[in-house]
C-alpha positions in Angstrom: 21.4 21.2 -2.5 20.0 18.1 -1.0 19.6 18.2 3.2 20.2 15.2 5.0 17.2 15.9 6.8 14.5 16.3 3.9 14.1 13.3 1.1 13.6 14.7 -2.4 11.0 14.1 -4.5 12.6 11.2 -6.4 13.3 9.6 -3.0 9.4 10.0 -2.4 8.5 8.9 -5.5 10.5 5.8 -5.2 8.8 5.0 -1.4 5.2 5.4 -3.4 6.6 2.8 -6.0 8.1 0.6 -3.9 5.1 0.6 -1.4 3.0 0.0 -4.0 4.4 -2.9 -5.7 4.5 -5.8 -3.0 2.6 -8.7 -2.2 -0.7 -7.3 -3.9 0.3 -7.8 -7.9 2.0 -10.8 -7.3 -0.6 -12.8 -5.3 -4.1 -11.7 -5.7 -5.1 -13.0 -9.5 -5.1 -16.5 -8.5 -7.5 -15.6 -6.2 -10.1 -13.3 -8.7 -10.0 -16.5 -11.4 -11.4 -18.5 -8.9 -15.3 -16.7 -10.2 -13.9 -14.6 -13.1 -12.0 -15.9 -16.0 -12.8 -13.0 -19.0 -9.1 -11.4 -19.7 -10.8 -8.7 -20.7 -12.9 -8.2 -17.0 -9.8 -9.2 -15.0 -7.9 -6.5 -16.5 -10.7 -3.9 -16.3 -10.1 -4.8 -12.7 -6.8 -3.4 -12.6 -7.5 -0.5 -14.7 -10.6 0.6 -12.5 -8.1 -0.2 -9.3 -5.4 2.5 -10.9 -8.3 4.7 -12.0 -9.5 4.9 -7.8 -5.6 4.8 -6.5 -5.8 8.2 -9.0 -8.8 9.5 -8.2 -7.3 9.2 -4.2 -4.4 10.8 -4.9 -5.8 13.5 -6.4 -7.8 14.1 -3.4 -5.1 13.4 -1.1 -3.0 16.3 -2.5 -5.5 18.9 -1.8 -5.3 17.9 1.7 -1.9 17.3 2.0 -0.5 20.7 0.4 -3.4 22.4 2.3 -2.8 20.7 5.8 1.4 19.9 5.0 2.8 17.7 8.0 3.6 13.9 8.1 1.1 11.7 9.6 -1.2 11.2 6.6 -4.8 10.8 7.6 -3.9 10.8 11.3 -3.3 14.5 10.7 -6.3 15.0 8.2 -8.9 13.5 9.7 -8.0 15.1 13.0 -7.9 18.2 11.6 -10.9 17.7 9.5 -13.5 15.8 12.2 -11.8 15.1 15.7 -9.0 14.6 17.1 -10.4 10.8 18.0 -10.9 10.0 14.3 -7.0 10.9 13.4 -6.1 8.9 16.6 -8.0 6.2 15.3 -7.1 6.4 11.9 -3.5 6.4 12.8 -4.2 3.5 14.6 -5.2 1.7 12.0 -2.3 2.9 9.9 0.4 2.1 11.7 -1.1 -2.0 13.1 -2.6 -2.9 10.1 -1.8 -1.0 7.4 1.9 -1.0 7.7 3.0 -3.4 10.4 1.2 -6.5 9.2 1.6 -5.9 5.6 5.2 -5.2 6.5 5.2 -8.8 8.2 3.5 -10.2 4.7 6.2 -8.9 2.5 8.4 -9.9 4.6 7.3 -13.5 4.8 6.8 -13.9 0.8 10.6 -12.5 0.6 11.5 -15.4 2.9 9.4 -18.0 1.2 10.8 -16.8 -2.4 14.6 -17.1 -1.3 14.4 -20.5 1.0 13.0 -21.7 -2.6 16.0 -21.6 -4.1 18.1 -22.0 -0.8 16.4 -24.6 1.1 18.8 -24.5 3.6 17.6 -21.0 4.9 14.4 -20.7 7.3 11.8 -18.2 5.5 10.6 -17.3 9.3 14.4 -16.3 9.8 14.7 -14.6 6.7 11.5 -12.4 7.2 12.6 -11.5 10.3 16.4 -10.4 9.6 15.1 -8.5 6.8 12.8 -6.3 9.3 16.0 -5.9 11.6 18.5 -5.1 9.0 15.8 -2.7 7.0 15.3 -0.9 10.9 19.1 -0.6 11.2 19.5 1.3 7.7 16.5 3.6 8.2 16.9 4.9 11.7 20.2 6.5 10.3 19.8 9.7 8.3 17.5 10.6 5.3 20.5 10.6 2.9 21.5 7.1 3.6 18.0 5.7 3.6 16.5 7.8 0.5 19.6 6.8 -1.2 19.6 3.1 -0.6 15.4 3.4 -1.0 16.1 5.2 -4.6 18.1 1.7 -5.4 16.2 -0.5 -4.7 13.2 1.1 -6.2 15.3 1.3 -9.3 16.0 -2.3 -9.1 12.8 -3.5 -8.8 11.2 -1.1 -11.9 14.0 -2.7 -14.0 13.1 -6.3 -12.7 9.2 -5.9 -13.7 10.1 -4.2 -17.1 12.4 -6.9 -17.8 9.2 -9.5 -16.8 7.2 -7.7 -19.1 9.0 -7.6 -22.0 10.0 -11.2 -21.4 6.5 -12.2 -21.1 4.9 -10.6 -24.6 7.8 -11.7 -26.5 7.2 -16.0 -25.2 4.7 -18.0 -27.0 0.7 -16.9 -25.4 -1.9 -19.3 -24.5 -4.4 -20.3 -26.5 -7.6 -19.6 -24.9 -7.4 -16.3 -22.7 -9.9 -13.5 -24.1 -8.7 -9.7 -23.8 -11.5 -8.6 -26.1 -14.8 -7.6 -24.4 -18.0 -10.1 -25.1 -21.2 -9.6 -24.1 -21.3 -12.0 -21.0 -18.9 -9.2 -19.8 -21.1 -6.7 -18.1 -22.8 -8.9 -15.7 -19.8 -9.8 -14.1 -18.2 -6.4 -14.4 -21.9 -5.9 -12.3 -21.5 -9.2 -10.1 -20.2 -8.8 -6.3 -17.8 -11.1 -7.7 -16.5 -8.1 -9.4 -16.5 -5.9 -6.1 -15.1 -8.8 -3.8 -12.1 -9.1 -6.4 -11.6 -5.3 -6.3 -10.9 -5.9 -2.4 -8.0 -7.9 -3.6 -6.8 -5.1 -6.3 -7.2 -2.0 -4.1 -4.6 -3.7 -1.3 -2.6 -4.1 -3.8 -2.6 -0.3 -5.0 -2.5 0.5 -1.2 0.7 2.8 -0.5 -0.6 5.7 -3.6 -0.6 7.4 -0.5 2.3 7.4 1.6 4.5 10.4 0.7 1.8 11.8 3.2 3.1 10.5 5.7 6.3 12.4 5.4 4.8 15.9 3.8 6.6 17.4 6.7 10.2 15.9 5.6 9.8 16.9 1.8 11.1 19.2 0.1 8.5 22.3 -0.7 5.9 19.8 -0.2 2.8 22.4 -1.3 4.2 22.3 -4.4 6.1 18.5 -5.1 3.8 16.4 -2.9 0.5 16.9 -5.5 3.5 15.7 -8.1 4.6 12.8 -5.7 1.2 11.6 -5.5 0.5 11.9 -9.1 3.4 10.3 -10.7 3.9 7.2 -8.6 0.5 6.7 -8.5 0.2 6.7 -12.3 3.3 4.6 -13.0 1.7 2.0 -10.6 -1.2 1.9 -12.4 0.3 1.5 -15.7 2.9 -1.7 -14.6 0.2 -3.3 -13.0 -1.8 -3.4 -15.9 1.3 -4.9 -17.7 2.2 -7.4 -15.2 -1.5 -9.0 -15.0 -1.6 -9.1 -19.0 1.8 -11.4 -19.1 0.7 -13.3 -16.4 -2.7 -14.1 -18.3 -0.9 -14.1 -21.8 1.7 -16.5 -20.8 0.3 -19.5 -18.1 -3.5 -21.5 -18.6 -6.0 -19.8 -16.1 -6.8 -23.6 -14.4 -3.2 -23.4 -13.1 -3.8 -20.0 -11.5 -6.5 -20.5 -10.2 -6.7 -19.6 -6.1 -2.9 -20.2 -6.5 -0.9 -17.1 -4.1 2.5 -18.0 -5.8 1.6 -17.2 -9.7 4.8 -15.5 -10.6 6.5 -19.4 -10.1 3.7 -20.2 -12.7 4.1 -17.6 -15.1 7.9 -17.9 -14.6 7.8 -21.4 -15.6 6.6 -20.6 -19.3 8.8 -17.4 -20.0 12.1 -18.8 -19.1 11.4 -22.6 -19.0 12.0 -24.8 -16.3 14.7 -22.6 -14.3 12.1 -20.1 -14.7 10.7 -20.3 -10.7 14.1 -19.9 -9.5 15.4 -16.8 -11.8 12.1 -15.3 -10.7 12.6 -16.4 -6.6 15.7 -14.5 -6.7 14.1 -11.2 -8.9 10.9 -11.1 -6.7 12.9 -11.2 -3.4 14.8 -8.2 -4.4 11.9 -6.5 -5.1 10.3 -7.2 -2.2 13.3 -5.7 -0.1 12.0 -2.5 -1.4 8.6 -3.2 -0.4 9.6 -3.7 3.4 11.9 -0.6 2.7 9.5 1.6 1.5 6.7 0.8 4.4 9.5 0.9 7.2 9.8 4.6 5.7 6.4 5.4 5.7 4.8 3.6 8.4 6.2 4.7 11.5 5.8 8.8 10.7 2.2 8.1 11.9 3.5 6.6 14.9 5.4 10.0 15.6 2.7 12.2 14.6 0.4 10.7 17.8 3.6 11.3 19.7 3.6 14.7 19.0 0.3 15.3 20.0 -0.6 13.0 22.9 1.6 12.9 26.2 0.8 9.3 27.1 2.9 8.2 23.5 5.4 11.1 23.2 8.2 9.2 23.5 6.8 8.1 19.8 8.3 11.3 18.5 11.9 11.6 20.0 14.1 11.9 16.9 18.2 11.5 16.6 20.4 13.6 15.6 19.0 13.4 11.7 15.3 13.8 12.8 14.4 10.1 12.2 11.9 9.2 14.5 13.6 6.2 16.1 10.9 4.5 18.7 8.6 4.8 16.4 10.0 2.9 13.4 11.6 0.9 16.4 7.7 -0.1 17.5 7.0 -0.6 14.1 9.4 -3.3 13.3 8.3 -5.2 16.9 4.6 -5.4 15.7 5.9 -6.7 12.4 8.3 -8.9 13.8 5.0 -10.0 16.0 2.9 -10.8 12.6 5.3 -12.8 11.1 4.2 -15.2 13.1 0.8 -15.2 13.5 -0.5 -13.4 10.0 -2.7 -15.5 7.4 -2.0 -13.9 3.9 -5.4 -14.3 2.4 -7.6 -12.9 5.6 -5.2 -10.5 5.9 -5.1 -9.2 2.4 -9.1 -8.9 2.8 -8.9 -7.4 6.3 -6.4 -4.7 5.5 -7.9 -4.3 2.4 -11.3 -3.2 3.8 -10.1 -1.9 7.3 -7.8 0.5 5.1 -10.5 1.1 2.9 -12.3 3.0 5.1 -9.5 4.7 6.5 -9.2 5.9 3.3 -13.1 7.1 2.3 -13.2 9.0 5.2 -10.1 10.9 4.1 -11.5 11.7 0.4 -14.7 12.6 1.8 -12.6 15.0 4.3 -11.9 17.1 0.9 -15.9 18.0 1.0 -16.2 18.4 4.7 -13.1 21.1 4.5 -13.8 23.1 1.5 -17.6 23.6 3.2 -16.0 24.1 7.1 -13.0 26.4 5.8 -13.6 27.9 2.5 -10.9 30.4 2.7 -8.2 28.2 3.7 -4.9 28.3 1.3 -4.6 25.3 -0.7 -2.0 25.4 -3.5 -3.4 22.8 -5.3 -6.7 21.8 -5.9 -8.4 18.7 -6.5 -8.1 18.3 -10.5 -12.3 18.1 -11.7 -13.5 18.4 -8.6 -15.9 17.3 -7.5 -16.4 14.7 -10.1 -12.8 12.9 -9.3 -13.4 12.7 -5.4 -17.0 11.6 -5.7 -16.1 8.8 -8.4 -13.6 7.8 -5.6 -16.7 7.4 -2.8 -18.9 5.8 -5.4 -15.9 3.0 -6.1 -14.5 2.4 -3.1 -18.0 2.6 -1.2 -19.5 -0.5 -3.4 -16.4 -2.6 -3.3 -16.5 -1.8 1.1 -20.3 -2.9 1.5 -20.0 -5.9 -1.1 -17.4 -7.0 1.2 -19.6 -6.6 4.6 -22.0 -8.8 2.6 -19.6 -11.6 1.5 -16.9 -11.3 3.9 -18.1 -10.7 6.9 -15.9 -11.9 9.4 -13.7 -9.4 8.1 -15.6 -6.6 8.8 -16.0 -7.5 12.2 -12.4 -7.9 12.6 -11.9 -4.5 11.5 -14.6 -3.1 14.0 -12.6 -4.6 16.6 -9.1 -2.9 15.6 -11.2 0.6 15.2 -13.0 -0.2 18.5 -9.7 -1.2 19.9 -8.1 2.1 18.8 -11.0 4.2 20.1 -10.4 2.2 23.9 -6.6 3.2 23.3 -7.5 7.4 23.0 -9.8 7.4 25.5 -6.8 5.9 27.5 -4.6 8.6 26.4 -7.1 11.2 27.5 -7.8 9.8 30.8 -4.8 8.4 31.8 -2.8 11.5 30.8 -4.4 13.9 29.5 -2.7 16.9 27.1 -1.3 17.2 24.7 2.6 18.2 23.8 
């Protein structure tokens, strides 16, 4: 029977889906057309993002059914390098890669529905979203899984629907999914890599069950099929989404365009087709928050848990929610809303994440060599082939970036500097741990 207290794995499932699927798919194409425009490369861009969301998740579920506790890589990399590099990592997790993200969802739900109700202020919407979202989830698990497993369900509907919709209208001429020979120099280009900062944000979330191993049920043995499954779904949709969008609407409209849905909308259903898809996109975008105000905050608790100066982080309620911390969650989000700028965010969570997330995969290396012997109940499928394919991917795309966007990378050296300030304080200020 189902515990109040644990989510199932179709609850965890869903908050992979739904924290995959945001702002990412939606947004991002109008930006990689501005220096590619080969159908056939801008899906290989999508494919190769799936193929390194897979290649992470594999990885990730060695770790997490070998270390099992919530916190993702806050509890792997401190249990792996240091405790300062989970402390830091967390810190990353829980400002920028689930608070402001969490503010941009939120946002792009409120810009979608004042669309069609212009009467409504987006910045209001955004923000009663985040305070209604809180209020649900710091309830019990039944009542938040259950509502999460809707809307999940909602939104896989919406997309299919989109999808079919979209193949079955009348393509434009001019789009190329077949492969030329032009081809592999981009696919070679730093164009390529830049763009694939855009497409690995928007697979970000493949690993967030992680983040609540501790609160799933037998998670040795369903989180490796958590990680998996929504990870591979993902992949598959995304694939499908970015093939209607280039089948349907002309490439010069796209292009650096953040709202390409309305475009694409426009020549499935005609000229009510921005508001039918205003309305479907802000539903599925009340997942997205959903899912992330899940996720997010259980890195928040871990710190609690292990450093005094924050353990008020990990008091739960009666239903072992961790209220402050999705409480400090939704503040910082609330905070973003209005100061975030979607594209240098999307680039600067993109990267900062990025190597949040390297660190973690190459963590699988670093503890099969320091603890051989350790149980792990599953193992990394082809290892060490899939893990290493992961640094080789994700690497390129992360110095590409330092070359191109460099202001980006310096803002994320300040957030890991900032979090490395903010353990030192915890140390000194007061020291122990709980």
């Amino acid at each position: 029977m189902h515990s109040d207290k644990k989510y199932s794995t179709r609850s965890a499932t869903a908050v992979i889906v739904a924290n995959m699927i945001g702002t990412g798919v939606f947004a991002s194409l109008g930006y990689q057309l501005l220096d590619i425009q080969s159908g056939f490369v801008l899906l290989l861009l999508w494919a190769v993002g799936g193929l390194t969301a897979l290649f992470g998740a594999l990885s990730y579920a060695e770790l997490g059914s070998a270390l099992p506790r919530s916190g993702g890589e806050y509890h792997f990399l401190s249990k792996i390098y240091h405790p300062a590099a989970g402390f830091v990592t967390g810190w990353v997790s829980t400002t920028i890669g689930f608070a402001a993200p969490t503010a941009m969802v939120a946002i792009l739900f409120g810009g979608y529905f004042s669309s069609v109700f212009r009467s409504l202020n987006e910045t209001i919407l955004a923000a009663g979203l985040i305070i209604v979202l809180t209020a649900i989830h710091i309830t019990n698990h039944r009542q938040s899984g259950g509502f999460h497993q809707i809307m999940t369900l909602v939104k896989l509907i919406l997309i299919t629907l989109f999808c079919v919709a979209g193949f079955t209208a009348e393509p434009i001429k001019g789009i190329k999914f077949v492969p030329h020979q032009e081809d592999l120099s981009i696919i070679l280009s730093s164009s390529f890599a830049v763009s694939l900062i855009y497409v690995n944000y928007a697979y970000m979330g493949w690993n967030s069950a992680t983040y609540i191993s501790s609160e799933l049920e037998n998670p040795q043995k369903s989180l490796p099929r958590i990680l998996l499954r929504g990870t591979l779904l993902v992949a598959i949709l995304y694939v499908l989404i970015n093939a209607v969008f280039l089948y349907v609407a002309p490439i010069e409209e796209m292009k650096g365009v953040k709202e390409i849905g309305f475009i694409a909308a426009k020549y499935i259903f005609g000229d009510s087709g921005s508001v039918i898809f205003s309305i479907c996109l802000s539903i599925v975008l009340i997942s997205t928050v959903s899912a992330m105000t899940i996720a997010g905050p259980r890195a928040f608790q871990s710190i609690g848990q292990d450093y005094s100066l924050f353990k008020i982080l990990a008091k739960t309620n009666n239903n072992n929610i961790p209220v402050y911390a999705i409480l400090l969650q939704s503040i910082l989000s609330l905070i973003f809303i209005f100061t975030s700028s979607f594209q240098s965010i999307l680039i600067f969570a993109g990267f900062t994440l990025g190597l949040s997330n390297f660190a973690t995969v190459l963590g699988v290396f670093v503890l099969r060599y320091k603890q051989p012997k350790l149980i792990r109940p599953y193992k990394t499928w082809l290892y060490p082939l899939t893990p290493l394919l992961y640094l080789l991917l994700m690497g390129w795309t992360l110095w590409h970036i330092t070359i191109e966007k460099p202001s980006e990378a310096l803002m994320s050296l300040v957030v890991i500097v900032a979090g490395i300030l903010m353990y030192l304080a915890s140390i000194i200020i007061k020291p122990g741990k709980n």
